[in-house]
Phi, psi and omega in degrees: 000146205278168138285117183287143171256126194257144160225136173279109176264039169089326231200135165322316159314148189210119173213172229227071183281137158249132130272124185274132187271305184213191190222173161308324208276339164111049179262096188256198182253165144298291173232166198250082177303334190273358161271344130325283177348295154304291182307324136358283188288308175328272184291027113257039158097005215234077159346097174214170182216164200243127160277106167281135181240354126318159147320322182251126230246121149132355153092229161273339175298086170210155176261142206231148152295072176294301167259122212285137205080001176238152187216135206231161177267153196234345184216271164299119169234019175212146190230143177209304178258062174263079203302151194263270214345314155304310156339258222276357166281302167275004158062046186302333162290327129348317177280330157143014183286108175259146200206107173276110190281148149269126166213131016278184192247088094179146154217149196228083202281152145274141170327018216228172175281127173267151187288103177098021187085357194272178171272154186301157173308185155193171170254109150259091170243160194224231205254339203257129198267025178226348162300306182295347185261337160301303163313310161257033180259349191292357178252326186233113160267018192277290180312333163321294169311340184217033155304308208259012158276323217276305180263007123330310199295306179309345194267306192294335154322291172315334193264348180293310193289336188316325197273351176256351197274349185252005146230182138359130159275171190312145140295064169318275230267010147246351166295300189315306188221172179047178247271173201290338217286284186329322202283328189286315213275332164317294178296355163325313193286021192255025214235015161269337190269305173309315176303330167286300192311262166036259188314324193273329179059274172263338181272336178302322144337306161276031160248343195266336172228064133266323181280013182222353166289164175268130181302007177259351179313291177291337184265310178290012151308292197262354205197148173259336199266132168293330180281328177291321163312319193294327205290299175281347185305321195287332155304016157275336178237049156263128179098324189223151174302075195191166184243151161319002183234014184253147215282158182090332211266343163319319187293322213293333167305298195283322196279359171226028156258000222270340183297172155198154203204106201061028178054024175235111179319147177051337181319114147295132169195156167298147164240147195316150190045016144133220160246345133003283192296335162292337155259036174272301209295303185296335175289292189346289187303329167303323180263005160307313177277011175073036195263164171220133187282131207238097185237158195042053150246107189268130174292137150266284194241163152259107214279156170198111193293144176313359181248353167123304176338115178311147171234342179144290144171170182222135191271179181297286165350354220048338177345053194278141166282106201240136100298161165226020169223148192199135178236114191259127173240038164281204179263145171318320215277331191282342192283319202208026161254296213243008173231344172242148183324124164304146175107321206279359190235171194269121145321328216242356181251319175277000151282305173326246216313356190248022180234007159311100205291127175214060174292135158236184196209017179246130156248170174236122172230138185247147191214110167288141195208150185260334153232153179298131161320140168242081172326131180283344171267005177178087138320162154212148182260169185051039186051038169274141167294134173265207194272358190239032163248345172294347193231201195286115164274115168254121185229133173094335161285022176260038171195145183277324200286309184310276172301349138326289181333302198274010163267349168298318164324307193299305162277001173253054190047064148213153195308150152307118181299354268145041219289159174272134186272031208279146182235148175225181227182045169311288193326016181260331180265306219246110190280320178303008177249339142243170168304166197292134161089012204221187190171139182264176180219128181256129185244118196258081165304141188214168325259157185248079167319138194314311147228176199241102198057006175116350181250168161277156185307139191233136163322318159322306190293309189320301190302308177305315203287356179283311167309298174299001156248007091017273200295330168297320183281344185272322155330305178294297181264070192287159201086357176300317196280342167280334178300327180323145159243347196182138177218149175244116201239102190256117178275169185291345176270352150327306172283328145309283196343287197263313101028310207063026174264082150356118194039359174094014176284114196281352194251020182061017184165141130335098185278065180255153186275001169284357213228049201204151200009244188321340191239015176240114009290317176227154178330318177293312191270014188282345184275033190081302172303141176263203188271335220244144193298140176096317200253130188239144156247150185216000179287188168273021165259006156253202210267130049244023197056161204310154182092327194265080172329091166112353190264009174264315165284348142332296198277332159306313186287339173287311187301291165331260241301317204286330192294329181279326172297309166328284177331000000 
């Protein structure tokens, strides 16, 4: 049973924060803003603890023993958009947060006969700009040329949008309505925005159609070689249900160049023991400010009092919790289906939440091996890592006609036959995750459908598509399928499942543009607040959206602290 925690904030008032982690329904978080959060909320005064409802601390960021001696980041496998301001506000190296940068960042082999006896081609790009244009001049020097404008161009962009992902979105409704004081004390939030029009200046037309274009739009612009297009797309569909020619996936693009790590912009990297371990380093920094941390408290209900108010929460357990401020880092949809009281919300608001889209198109299949893969496109001898077991393997990506194909299976209810692949290789880096010759492996697959024709996934169903993807990689590496030692294979109900990811959508919604700042999750819920007095959301399913560590509870915790003062 939790303890209640009390804090005197200088005033006759007492209040009391939970963050919820999960549900009856098993609904959890993708990452673990609430423990930014918490620490947030701490060193502003606000006594507060955290309910985990797993076992395990971090929502999906975690590291899991599927097979014993291999430890796998099990859902979140890669770190990036971890805002450093956080980083160095919680002081996470400090905490134990370790980070293997990779280079190069892709490697992208080809299907082909090598010519002449050579090995088939591939694509390699990393952080060094003179590799790369060696690299893609071998299909193109026309695109060589105009790689390194291109990314210049994608940097200013990027650097422009940065000021909104670290706050609030504007305050309509206090620019807007009660007093000049309220209308004054408002406009602060319109001055992350002015600051974006600002930096793009001239640029605002391509920022405006990049985020509402289709990423082929724009690549078929800038560049002719199909493995470089197909290559840059896939950060156009990662994750989310759309293909390279549909309009939105431009955004889906800029919102996973928008990281950084170690101060080197868009850099991807493993963190030591997995991802786990980040959300090890932030609970730390969190019970450091006295926040106090919880695993296997599973939320049931969210309590609501006859004045409309959070009162607190009630665990599987019976357990109640009583509060007057309470933070959900489920998913919306799981936050006002399944934790709060039928009654406490407007009919009308909860069809608004049930049109929230939350397709997904991804399964994870996690694979234990007993030797490293060996590309037929960059051999390495003796089982040694080269420099392209370090980053993201994009399989199936050297043509944009491939990822069309395999997303059209997916809408029309079937697995891809050919599904697009990235496979990653910490364990090339990170030696603590297997045994000595042996190694994990993660395969983030697209696209997969929710069902399959309309019925649901059967353990049968699982396994062939792991076989077909299986039978792909083993086209790029043969010997992979003899290599198996073990495999974990999670589908998007898989990923509900076990997860809490609504439809198995790793961003908590869609990262569509109906479904992005003032309008994430919904128009009424972009400030964070829910209808019901007291009750917050802090996952990724608010703005700045899913993938951007610590900045929904950043912005939540900005949100409390001004609602408590008030009070």
């Amino acid at each position: 049973m939790a303890a209640a925690v009390w804090t005197d904030r200088g005033t006759r008032a007492k209040n009391l924060l939970w963050i919820l982690t999960g549900s009856r329904s098993n609904h959890t978080s993708l990452k673990p803003c609430y423990d930014a959060l918490a620490a947030y909320l701490q060193k502003g005064g606000v006594k507060t603890a955290v309910l985990e409802r797993r076992h395990v601390l971090g929502g999906a960021a975690v590291t899991e023993e599927i097979f014993p001696g291999f430890l796998f980041s099990r859902c979140s496998y890669l770190l990036s958009l971890l805002r450093p301001h956080i980083c160095r506000d919680l002081e996470l190296k400090k905490h134990g947060l370790k980070v293997y940068m990779r280079e190069p960042h892709s490697f992208t082999p080809m299907l082909e006969e090598g010519i002449k006896g050579a090995a088939p081609r591939s694509l390699t790009l990393g952080s060094d700009l003179a590799k790369n244009l060696n690299e893609i001049g071998k299909f193109s020097q026309k695109d060589a040329k105009a790689y390194p404008e291109f990314v210049a161009h994608l940097e200013k962009l990027v650097s422009a949008i940065h000021p909104l992902l670290d706050s609030p979105p504007v305050d309509i409704r206090g620019v807007t309505a009660g007093s000049l004081r309220e209308r004054l004390a408002a406009t602060k939030t319109l001055m992350p925005f002015a600051k974006l029009g600002l930096k793009l200046g001239g640029n605002i037309p391509d920022f405006y159609e990049i985020i509402t274009a289709p990423i082929m739009k724009i690549l078929t612009r800038w560049f002719d070689s199909e493995p470089l297009r197909a290559t840059l797309a896939t950060d156009g569909v990662i994750g989310a249900m759309t293909s390279p020619s549909n309009p939105g996936s431009g955004y889906v693009l800029l919102h996973h160049v928008m990281g950084e790590l170690e101060k080197e912009k868009g850099a991807w990297g493993y963190v030591e023991g997995g991802m786990g371990g980040v959300s090890q380093a932030i609970a730390r920094a969190a019970e450091s400010y006295g926040v106090d941390v919880f695993t296997e408290k599973n939320v049931e209900q969210i309590l609501v009092g006859s004045d409309g108010a959070t009162k607190g929460v009630v665990l599987k357990d019976g357990t109640e919790i009583h509060s007057n401020v309470v933070l959900s880092n489920a998913t919306p949809y799981a936050t006002f289906k399944y934790l709060t009281p039928k009654g406490a919300l407007s009919e009308e608001f909860i069809k608004a939440v049930d049109q929230v889209d939350y397709t997904s198109p991804v399964s994870k299949i996690n694979v234990a091996l007993d030797k490293l893969p060996n590309f037929l496109a960059s051999p390495t001898p003796d089982d040694k890592p080269g420099p392209h077991h370090q980053c993201s393997i994009h399989l199936n990506c050297e043509n944009v006609d491939i990822l069309e194909a395999a997303y059209k299976d997916a809408i029309n209810g079937r697995p891809s036959a050919r599904p697009m692949l990235e496979m990653t290789i910490p364990s090339v880096l990170d030696p603590t995750l297997a045994p000595p010759g042996c190694h994990v492996v993660s395969l983030f697959t697209q696209f997969t459908p929710y069902h399959i024709k309309g019925r649901e996934w059967t353990q049968q169903d699982r396994e062939d598509f792991a076989d077909t993807v299986f039978d792909w990689v083993e086209q790029y590496a043969p010997g992979f399928k003899t290599s198996v030692v073990g495999r974990d294979i999670l589908t998007p109900p898989d990923l509900e499942k076990i997860f809490g990811l609504t439809g198995g959508n790793i961003f908590h919604g869609s990262m569509s543009l109906d479904q992005l700042y003032l309008a994430r999750p919904l128009p009424s819920l972009s400030d964070y607040r829910s209808p019901i007095k007291g009750l917050y959301l802090c996952g990724s399913g608010c703005h700045p959206g899913g993938g951007v560590m610590g900045s929904p509870g950043w912005n939540a915790a900005l949100t409390v602290i001004s609602d408590l003062k008030r009070r």
